[in-house]
C-alpha positions in Angstrom: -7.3 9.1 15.3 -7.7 9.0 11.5 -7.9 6.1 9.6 -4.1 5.0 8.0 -3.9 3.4 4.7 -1.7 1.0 3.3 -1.9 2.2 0.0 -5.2 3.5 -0.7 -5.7 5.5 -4.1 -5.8 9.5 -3.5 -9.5 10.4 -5.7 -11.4 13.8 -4.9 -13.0 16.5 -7.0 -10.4 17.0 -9.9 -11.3 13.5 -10.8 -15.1 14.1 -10.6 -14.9 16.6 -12.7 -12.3 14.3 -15.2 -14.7 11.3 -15.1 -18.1 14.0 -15.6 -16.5 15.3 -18.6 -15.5 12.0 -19.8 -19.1 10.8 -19.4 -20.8 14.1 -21.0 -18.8 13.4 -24.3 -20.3 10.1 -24.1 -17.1 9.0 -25.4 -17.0 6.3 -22.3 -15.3 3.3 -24.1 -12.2 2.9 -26.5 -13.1 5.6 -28.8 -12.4 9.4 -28.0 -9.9 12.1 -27.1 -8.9 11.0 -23.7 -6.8 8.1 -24.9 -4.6 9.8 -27.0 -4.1 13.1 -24.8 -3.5 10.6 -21.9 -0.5 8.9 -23.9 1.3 11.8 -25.3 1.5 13.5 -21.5 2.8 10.2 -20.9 5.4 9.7 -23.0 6.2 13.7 -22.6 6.6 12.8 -19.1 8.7 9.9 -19.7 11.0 11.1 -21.8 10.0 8.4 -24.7 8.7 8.6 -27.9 5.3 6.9 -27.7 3.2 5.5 -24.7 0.7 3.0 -25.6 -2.2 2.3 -23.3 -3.5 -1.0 -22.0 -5.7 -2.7 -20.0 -3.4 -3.4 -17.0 0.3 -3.4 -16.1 0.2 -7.2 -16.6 -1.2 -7.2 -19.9 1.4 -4.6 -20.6 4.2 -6.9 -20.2 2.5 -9.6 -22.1 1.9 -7.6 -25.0 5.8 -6.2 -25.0 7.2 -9.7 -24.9 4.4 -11.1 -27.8 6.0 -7.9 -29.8 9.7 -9.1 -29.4 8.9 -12.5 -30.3 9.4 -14.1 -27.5 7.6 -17.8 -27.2 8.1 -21.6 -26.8 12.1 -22.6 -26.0 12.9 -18.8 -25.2 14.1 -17.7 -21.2 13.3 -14.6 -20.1 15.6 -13.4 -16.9 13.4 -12.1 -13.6 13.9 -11.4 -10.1 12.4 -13.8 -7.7 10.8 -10.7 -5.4 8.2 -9.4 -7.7 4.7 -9.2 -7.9 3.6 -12.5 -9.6 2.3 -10.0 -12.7 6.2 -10.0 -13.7 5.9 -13.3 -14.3 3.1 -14.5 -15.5 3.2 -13.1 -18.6 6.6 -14.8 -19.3 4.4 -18.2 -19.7 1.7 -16.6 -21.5 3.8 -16.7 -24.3 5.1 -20.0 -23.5 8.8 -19.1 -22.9 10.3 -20.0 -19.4 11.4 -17.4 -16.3 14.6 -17.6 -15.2 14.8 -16.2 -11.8 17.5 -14.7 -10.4 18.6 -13.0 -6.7 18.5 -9.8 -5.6 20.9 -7.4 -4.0 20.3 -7.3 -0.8 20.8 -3.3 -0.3 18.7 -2.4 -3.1 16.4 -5.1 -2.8 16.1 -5.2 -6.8 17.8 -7.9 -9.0 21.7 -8.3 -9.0 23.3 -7.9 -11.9 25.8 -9.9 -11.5 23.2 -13.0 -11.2 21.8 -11.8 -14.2 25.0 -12.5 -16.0 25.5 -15.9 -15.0 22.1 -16.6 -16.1 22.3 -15.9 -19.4 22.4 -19.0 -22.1 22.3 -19.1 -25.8 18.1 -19.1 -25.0 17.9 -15.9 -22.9 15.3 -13.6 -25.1 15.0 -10.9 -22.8 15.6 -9.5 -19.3 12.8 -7.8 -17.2 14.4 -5.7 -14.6 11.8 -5.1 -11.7 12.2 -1.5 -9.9 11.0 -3.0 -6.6 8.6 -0.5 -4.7 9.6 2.2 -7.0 13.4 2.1 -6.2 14.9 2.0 -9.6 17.4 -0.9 -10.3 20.9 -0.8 -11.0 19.9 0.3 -15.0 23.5 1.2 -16.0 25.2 -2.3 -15.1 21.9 -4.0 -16.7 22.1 -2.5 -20.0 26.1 -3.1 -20.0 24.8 -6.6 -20.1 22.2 -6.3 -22.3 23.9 -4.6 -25.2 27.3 -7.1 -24.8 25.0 -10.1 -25.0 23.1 -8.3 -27.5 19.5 -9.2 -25.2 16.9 -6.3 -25.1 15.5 -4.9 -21.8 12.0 -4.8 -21.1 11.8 -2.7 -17.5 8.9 -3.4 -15.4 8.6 0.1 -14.4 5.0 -0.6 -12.6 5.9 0.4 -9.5 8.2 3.4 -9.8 6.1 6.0 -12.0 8.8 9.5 -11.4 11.8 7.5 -10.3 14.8 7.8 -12.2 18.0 6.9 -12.9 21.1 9.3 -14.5 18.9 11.6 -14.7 16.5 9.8 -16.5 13.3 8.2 -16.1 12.4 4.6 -15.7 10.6 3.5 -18.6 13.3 4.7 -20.9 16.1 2.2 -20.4 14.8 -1.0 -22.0 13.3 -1.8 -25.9 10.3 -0.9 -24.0 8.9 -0.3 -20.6 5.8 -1.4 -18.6 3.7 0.7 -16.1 0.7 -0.2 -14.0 -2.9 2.2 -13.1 -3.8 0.2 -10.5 -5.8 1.1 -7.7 -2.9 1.0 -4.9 -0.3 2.5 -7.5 1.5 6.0 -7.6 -1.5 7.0 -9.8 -4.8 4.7 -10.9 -6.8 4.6 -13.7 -9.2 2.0 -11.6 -7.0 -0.9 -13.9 -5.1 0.1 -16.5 -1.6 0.4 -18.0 0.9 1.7 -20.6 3.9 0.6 -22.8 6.2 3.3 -23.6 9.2 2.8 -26.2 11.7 5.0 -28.4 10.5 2.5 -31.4 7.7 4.0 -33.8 7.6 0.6 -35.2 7.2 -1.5 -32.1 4.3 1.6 -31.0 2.2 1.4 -33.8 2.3 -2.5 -34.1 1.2 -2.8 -30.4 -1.6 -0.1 -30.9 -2.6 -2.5 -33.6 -2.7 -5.5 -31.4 -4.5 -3.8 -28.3 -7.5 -3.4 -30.9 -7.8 -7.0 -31.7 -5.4 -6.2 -34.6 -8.4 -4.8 -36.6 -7.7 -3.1 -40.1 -10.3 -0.5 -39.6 -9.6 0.7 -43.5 -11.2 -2.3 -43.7 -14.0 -2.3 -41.2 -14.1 -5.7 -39.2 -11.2 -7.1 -41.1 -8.5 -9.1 -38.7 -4.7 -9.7 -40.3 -3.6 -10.8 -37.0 -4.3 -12.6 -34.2 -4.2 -9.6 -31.2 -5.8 -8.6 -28.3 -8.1 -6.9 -26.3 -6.1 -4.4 -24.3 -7.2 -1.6 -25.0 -7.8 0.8 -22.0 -11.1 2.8 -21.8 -11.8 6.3 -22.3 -13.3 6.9 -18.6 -10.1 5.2 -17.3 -8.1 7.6 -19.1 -10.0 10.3 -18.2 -9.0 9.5 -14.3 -5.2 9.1 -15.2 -5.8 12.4 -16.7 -6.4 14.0 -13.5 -4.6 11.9 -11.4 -1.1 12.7 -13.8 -2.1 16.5 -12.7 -1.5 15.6 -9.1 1.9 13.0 -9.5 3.9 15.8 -8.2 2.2 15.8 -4.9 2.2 12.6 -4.8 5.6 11.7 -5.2 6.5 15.1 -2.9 4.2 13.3 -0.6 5.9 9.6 -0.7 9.4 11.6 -0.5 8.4 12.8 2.3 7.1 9.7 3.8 10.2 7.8 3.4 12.4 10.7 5.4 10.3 10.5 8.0 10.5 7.1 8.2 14.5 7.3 8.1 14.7 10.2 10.3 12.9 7.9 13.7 13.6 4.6 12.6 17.4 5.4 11.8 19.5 4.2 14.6 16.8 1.2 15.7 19.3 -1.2 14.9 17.2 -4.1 14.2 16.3 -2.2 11.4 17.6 -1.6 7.4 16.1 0.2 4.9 16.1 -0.1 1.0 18.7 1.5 -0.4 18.9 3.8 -4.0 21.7 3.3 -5.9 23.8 6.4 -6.3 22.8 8.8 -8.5 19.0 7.2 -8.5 15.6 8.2 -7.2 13.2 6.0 -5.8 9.5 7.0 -6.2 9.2 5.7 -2.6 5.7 3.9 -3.5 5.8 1.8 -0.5 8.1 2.8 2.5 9.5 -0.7 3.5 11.8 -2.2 5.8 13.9 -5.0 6.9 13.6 -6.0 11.0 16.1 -8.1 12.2 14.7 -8.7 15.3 15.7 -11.6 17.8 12.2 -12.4 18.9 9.6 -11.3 16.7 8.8 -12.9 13.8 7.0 -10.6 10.9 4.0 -11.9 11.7 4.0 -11.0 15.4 4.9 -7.6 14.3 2.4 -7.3 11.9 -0.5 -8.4 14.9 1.4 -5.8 17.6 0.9 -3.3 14.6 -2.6 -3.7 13.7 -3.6 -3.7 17.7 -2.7 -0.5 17.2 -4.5 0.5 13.4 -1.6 0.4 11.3 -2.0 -1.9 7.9 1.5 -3.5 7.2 2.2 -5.8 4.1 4.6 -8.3 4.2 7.4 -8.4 0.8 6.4 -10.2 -2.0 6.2 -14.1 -1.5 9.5 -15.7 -3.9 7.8 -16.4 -7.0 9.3 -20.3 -6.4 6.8 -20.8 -3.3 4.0 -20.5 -6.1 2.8 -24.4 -7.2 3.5 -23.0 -10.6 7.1 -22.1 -9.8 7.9 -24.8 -7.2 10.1 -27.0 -9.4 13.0 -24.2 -9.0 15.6 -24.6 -6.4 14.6 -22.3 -3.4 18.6 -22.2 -2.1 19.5 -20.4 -4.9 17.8 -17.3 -4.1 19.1 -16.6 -0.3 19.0 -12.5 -0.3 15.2 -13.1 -1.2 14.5 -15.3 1.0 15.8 -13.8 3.8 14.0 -10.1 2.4 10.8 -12.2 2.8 11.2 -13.5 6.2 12.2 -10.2 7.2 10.8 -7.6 5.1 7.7 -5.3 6.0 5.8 -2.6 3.7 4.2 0.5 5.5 1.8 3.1 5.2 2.6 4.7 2.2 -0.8 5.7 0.9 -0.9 10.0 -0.3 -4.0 10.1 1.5 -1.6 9.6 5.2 -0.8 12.7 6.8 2.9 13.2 8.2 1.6 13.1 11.8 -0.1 9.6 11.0 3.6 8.3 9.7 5.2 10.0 12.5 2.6 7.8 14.6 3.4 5.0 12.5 6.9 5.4 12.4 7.2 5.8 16.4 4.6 2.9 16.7 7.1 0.6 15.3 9.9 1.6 17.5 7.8 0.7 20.9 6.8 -2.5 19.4 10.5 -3.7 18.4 11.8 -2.2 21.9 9.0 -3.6 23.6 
C-alpha cells in the first residue's frame, strides 16, 4: 500500500521550475520580483487591499498586534484550542491572553464567551478559524464594532474558506496566514498580513525591513523587524497558489468521504461549518466518543495499520506558561481534547487511501 500522510506538503515539477527561475535571477533573498507579484495574487485572491509578506504565520500576528498598539496592561481575547503560535505573540508584546471556550459544534471560539470577556483593557480579539473551518465572523464583528475592539483573524489555517461569501482574511483590521510546510500551501516558512488599510500596509512593510529608510541608505527611524520573507520562498508560494484549487478540491473531497463512511458510527461527530460558511477542510478531524478507547489507544490501533493521526491542539492552559488560568473554565475544550482526532488530510493522499482510512477507523471503533 502507499504511504499516507498526515499533512505532508504537495511539491513536484511546477515548483522546480518556480524555485530554478527564482535562483537564475539570482534574486534569492529579500530583493526581487517575486515578493511583490506573490503579494498582489494574494491580496487579489483575498479580496483585500494589500498582502504583506513575512517570515512565518507567527511573526505575522506579532507584527499586526505591534501595529495596533497593543503592549503592557492590554488583553487580547483567544480561544484556548489553537496552535500555541496564536498566542505567543500576544506576550511578545507584553499584553495578556484572555482565553475563552469554544463552541463545541464548530469547534472555533464562542461568541458569546467572547462577550463576557471583554473589560475596559480588551485591545483586540483574535478569532482562530480552527483547521480551516471559518468561525462564526458575523456574530464576532457584531461584537467588535459595539465595543468598538478591532479583529485581528488568524486565518492560518483556512487559506479559500470563507464566510458570506467572503474570504477569511477580510473580516478583521487585519488578517494573518501561515506557508508552513503542513499548510494548505507552503512557502518552506513563511507568511502574510492582508488588510483594507493602506496605512497599516505600508507601515508594516516598513517594519518587516528593520524599519530602514532606504532614501536614506542604512538609516533606522524605528525600531522594526526582521520579517521579511525571501524571494525563493516566494517563488514556491508562487507555484504552489497555481495549484490551491486542487488542493482545496482535493481536501473537499476528503472531508465527504470521510462523512459519507463515518456518518452513522455513532461514537462519532464531526466539525461543523456554520451556515452559509466554507471550511477549507485542512485537516479532516473528528470527535470519538467511545466507551472504551481512549485517543491514545486509537491512535496505536491506527498506526498498526499505517495511518498518521494527530491528536487536537493541547489547551493553551496545560502550557507552564499558561498554567496559572483556571482549566474548568474551558469545558468544550477540554472535552474536544480528550476526544478529538486529526486525519489524513495531506493533497498528496489519494481517495482510495482515505477510503482505507476512513473504513480503517470504523473496524477499530467496532472492534
Amino acid at each position: 500500500m502507499d504511504t499516507i500522510y498526515l499533512d505532508a506538503p504537495n511539491l513536484g515539477e511546477l515548483e522546480k521550475q518556480y524555485l530554478l527561475k527564482c535562483v537564475d535571477s539570482t534574486f534569492v533573498s529579500t530583493a526581487g520580483p517575486f515578493i511583490p507579484e506573490f503579494e498582489a495574487k494574494f491580496a487579489d485572491y483575498i479580496g483585500t487591499k494589500r498582502a504583506i509578506s513575512t517570515q512565518s504565520g507567527t511573526a505575522a500576528i506579532h507584527l499586526a498586534l505591534h501595529e495596533l498598539g497593543i503592549g503592557p496592561g492590554d488583553e487580547v481575547i483567544v480561544p484556548v484550542i489553537t496552535f500555541i503560535a496564536s498566542v505567543n505573540p500576544i506576550t511578545y508584546v507584553g499584553a495578556t491572553p484572555v482565553f475563552v471556550d469554544i463552541d463545541p459544534s464548530s469547534w472555533n471560539m464562542d461568541p458569546e464567551k467572547v462577550e463576557k470577556a471583554i473589560t475596559k483593557n480588551t485591545k483586540a480579539i483574535l478569532p482562530v478559524h480552527i483547521y480551516g473551518n471559518p468561525c462564526d465572523m458575523a456574530a464576532i464583528t457584531e461584537i467588535s464594532e459595539r465595543h468598538g475592539i478591532p479583529i485581528i483573524e488568524d486565518a492560518t489555517e483556512s487559506l479559500g474558506a470563507s464566510v458570506h461569501g467572503r474570504k477569511t482574511g477580510t473580516f478583521g483590521s487585519m488578517a494573518c496566514f501561515s506557508f508552513n510546510g503542513n499548510k494548505i500551501i507552503t512557502t518552506g516558512g513563511g507568511g502574510m498580513i492582508t488588510t483594507n488599510d493602506e496605512k497599516l500596509a505600508d507601515h508594516m512593510k516598513f517594519l518587516v525591513n528593520q524599519a530602514r529608510d532606504e532614501s536614506k541608505g542604512y538609516y533606522h527611524p524605528e525600531i522594526g523587524f526582521n520579517y521579511r520573507m525571501t524571494n525563493l520562498e516566494a517563488s514556491l508560494g508562487l507555484a504552489q497558489f497555481e495549484r490551491l484549487p486542487e488542493f482545496l478540491q482535493k481536501k473537499k473531497r476528503y472531508s465527504e468521504i470521510y462523512r459519507e463512511i463515518l456518518t452513522g458510527v455513532k461514537e462519532i461527530e464531526f466539525q461543523e461549518e456554520y451556515p452559509d460558511s466554507i471550511s477549507s477542510w485542512w485537516l479532516s478531524s473528528i470527535k470519538i466518543n467511545h466507551p472504551t478507547k481512549d485517543i491514545p489507544q486509537i491512535q496505536k490501533e491506527l498506526k498498526e495499520k499505517a495511518i498518521p493521526t494527530r491528536r487536537i491542539f493541547v489547551p493553551i492552559t496545560e502550557f507552564p506558561p499558561y498554567e496559572k488560568y483556571k482549566k474548568e473554565e474551558y469545558p468544550n475544550s477540554y472535552e474536544l481534547y480528550e476526544k478529538g482526532l486529526n486525519l489524513p488530510s495531506s493533497t498528496l493522499n489519494s481517495e482510495e487511501l482515505v477510503e482505507f482510512v476512513a473504513r480503517s477507523i470504523v473496524d477499530v471503533i467496532e472492534a
